[in-house]
N, C-alpha and C positions, 0 to 999 in steps of 0.2 A: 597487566603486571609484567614486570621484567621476570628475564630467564636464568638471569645475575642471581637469584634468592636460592639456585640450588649447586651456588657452587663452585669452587674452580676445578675440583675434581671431575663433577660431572658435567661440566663444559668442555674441557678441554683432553679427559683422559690421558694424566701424564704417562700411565704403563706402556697404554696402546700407543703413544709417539714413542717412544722409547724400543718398543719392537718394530716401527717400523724401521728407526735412524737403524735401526742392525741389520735388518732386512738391507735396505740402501748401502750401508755401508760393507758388508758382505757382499754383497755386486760388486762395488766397485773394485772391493779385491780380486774378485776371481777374474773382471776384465781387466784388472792393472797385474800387481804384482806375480800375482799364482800362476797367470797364462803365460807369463814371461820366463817368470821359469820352469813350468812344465809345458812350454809348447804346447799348448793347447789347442790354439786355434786362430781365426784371424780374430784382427783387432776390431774393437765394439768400433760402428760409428758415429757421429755425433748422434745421428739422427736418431741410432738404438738408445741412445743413452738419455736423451730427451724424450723417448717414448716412455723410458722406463721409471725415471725420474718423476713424468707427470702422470705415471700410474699410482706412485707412491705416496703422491702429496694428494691423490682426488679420495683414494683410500682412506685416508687421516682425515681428510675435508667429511667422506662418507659418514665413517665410525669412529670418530676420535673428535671432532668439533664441535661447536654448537648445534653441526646441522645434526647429530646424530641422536640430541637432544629432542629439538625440533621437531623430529621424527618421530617419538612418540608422543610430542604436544597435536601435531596439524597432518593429519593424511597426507596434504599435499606437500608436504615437506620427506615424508617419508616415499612415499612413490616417485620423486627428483632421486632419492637416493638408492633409491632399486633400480632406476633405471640408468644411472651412471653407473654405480657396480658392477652393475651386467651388462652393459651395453655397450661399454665405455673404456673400463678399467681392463676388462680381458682380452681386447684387441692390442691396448697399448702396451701388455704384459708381455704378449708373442711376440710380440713386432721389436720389443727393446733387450729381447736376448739375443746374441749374437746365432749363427747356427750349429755350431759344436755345443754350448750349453743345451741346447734342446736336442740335441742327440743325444749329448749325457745322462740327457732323464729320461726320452721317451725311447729310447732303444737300448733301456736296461733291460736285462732279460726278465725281470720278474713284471717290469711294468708295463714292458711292449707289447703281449697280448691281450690285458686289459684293456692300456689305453688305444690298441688299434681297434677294440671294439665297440669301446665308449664313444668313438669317434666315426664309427659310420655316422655318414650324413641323416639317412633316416631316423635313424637310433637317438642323436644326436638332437635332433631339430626337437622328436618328441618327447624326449626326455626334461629338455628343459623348457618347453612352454605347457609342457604338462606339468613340471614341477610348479611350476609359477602358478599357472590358474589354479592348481589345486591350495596354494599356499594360500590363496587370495576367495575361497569359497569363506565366507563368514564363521562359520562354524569353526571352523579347522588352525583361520588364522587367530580367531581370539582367544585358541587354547595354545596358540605356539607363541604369541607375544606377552602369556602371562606366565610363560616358566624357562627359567634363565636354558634348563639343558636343552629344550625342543627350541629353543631359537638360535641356540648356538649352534645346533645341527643342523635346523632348514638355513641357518643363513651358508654356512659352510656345504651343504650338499648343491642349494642352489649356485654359489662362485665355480665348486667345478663342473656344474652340468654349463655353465656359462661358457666355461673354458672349452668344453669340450663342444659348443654347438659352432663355437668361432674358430676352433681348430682347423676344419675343413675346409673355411673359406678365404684363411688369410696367412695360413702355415708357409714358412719361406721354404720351406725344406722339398727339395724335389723328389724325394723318393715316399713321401706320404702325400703327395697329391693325388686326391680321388675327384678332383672335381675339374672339369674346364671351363671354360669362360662363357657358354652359353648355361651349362649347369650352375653352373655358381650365383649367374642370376634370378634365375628359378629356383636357387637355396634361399636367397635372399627374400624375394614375394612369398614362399611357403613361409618361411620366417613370419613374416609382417603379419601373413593372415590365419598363421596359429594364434598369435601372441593377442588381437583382435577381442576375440569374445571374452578373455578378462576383461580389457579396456574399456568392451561396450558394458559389459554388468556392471563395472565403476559406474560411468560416464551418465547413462541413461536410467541410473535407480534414483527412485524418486523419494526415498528415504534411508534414511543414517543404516548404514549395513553392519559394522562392527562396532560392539559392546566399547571393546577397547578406547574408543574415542568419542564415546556418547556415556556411558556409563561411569559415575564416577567413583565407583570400587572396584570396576575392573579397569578403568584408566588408573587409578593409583598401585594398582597391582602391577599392572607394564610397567610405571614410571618405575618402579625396582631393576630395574633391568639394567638399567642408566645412572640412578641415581642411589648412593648409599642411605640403606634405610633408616640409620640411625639422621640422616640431615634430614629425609620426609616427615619423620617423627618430630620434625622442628617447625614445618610450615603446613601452614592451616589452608589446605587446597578442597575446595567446592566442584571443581571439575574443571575440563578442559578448557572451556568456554575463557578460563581467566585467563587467558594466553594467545585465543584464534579471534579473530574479529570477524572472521566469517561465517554465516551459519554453517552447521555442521554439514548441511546435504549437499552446499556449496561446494567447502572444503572437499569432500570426499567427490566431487565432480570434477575438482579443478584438478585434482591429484591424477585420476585416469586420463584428463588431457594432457599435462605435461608430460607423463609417459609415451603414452602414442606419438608428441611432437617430438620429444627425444629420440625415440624411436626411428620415427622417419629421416631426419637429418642424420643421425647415425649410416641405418641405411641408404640414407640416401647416397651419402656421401661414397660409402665404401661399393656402391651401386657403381657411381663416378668413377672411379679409381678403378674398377675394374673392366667397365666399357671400354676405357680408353686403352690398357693393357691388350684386351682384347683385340681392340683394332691396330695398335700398335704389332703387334707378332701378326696377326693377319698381313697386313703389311708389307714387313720384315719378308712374310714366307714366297708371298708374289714378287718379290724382288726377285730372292734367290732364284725363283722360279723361271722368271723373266731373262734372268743370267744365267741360266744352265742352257735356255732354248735359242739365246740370241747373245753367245759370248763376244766381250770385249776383243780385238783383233790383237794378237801380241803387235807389241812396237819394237 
């Protein structure tokens, strides 16, 4: 059965595009016209603006399009979307503000001491692979996916412990760096193999773990979440089944691997990027070194 029966509201979520075009379009002020005249700061460059940009619209993609939908028909639709939000969307957040805006926020006085402590590395790595697995214990997540406040909280408490575990490893800002380039790799592997034992309790359970998408009065219960109840009140739904072509144990298998492969490529990449930095300044330092001990002769 198509996904078309419930809606163009809860397909496309006209609100939530509409706070983001403000979101977006609020950036672009403060890097265009505001900065210009209040000397703020230097200018965004393409590159921030295209990070920020493609934060905006994977966000909408997240929680505003069909796939947000999707997410509560197919597990594995919903684990693509956990792990783009937090894997994905909070790097490309940091990276597409210029570095005066991130001073503005994080070295307000009320929020500097907070968020210098939310952002210890330790603190940081376990706060949010411990918020995840615990979101993702059976128990815990089929009582947060069937009431609108507890999901709007774990999803909002989860984005910023997200924020706050990638802060450390990709903050432009030289005076909050707590990590260097052999640490930052060892943030990354602790990363990988906190986040692990959710993955493998997906991956290797040998039957349907949560209610929400095998049950189908507590799957009609979530689809509230997404969908206004007066259109559910219009369609005669028997359970998830009329929507996933996959067995359910499937589904809930395939959802834990595309996690973990997002994961890795995520990783991996910003892995890449930061080897080479690495060696690039290592480099750079033997150079100088080189030319302190064996100076060019004046001409």
């Amino acid at each position: 059965m198509s996904i078309d029966i419930f809606g163009f509201r809860a397909l496309w979520s006209p609100y939530f595009f509409l706070v983001i075009v403000l979101i977006t379009i609020a950036y672009f002020l403060l890097i265009g016209p505001i900065r210009k005249r209040y000397q703020l700061g230097e200018k965004a460059t393409a590159k921030q603006i295209s990070f920020f940009s493609s934060a905006m619209l994977l966000v909408y993609v997240c929680k505003g399009s069909p796939v947000d939908l999707l997410g509560h028909l197919m597990f594995s639709a919903h684990m693509t979307q956990m792990a783009v939000l937090y894997l994905v969307v909070p790097p490309l957040l940091i990276l597409g503000m210029p570095a005066w805006m991130l001073r503005a926020v994080v070295n307000n006085r009320y929020i500097k001491p907070v968020f210098k402590f939310l952002t210890l590395p330790l603190f940081a790595l376990i706060a949010f692979n411990g918020v995840f697995s615990f979101y993702h214990i059976p128990l815990i997540f089929d009582v947060v996916k069937t009431s609108m406040l507890l999901h709007s909280l774990t999803t909002t408490i989860l984005f910023i412990a997200s924020i706050m575990m990638w802060w450390p490893l990709i903050n432009p800002l030289p005076e909050w760096q707590t990590l260097n380039g052999l640490k930052r790799v060892g943030y990354i592997f602790a990363d990988g193999i906190l986040l692990t034992p959710a993955c493998a309790l997906i991956i290797f359970a040998n039957t349907p773990l949560y209610a929400t998408y095998t049950d189908p009065t507590a799957w009609a219960t979530a689809l509230e979440l997404c969908v206004p109840p007066a259109m559910l009140a219009t369609i005669d739904l028997t359970g998830p089944q009329m929507f996933n072509s996959l067995p359910l144990v499937e589904d809930q298998q395939l959802g834990g691997v595309i996690m973990k492969i997002i994961q890795e490529i995520v990783y991996g990449t910003i892995l890449g990027v930061i080897f080479f930095q690495w060696v690039r300044k290592e480099r750079e330092q033997e150079q100088i070194d080189a030319d302190l001990i064996n100076p060019n002769p004046i001409k």
